[in-house]
C-alpha positions in Angstrom: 0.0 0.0 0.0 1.1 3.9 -0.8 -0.6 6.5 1.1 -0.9 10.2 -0.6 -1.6 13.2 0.8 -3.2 15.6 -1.4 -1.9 19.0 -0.3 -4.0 21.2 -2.9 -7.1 19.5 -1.3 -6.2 19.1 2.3 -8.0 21.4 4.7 -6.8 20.6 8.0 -9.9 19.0 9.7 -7.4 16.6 11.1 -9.9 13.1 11.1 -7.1 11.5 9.6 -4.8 12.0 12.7 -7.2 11.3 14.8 -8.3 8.3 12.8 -4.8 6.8 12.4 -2.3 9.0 14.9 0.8 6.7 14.6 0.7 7.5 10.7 -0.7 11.3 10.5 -0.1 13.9 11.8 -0.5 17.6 11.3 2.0 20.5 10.3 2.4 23.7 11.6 -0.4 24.8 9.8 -2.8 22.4 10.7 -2.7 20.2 7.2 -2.0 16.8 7.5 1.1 14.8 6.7 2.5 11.1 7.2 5.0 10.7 10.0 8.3 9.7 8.3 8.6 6.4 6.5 5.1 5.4 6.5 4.4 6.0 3.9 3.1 2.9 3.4 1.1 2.9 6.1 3.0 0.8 8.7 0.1 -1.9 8.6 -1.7 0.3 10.7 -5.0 -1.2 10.5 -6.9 1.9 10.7 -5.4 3.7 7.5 -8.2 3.2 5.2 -10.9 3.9 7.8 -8.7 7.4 8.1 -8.7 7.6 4.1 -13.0 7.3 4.4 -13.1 10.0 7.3 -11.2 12.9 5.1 -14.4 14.9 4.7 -12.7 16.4 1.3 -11.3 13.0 -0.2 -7.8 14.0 0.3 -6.3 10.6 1.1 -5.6 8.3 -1.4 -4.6 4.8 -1.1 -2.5 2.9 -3.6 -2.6 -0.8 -3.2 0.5 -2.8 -4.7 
């Protein structure tokens, strides 16, 4: 799996990190972000369910 963050899209509501907080997070700014090197998710079991909470669709989730 290959977890993106759309940027453009993003608007901080943060349900991803709360979701899934040992894989997002959020900057400075409030957007989200992976933590380093999980980008593919670190099996976290709860990625997807934080892809379906984005309330703009922002996640996407590559499967291999």
């Amino acid at each position: 799996m290959r977890i993106r963050i759309d940027q453009d899209v993003c608007i901080g509501a943060g349900q991803c990190a709360l979701t899934a907080p040992g894989v997002f997070t959020q900057d400075d700014d409030g957007f989200s972000e992976l933590l380093p090197g999980l980008t593919d998710g670190g099996g976290d079991p709860m990625v997807r369910e934080a892809a379906r909470a984005c309330p703009v669709r922002a996640i996407e989730i590559e499967e291999n």
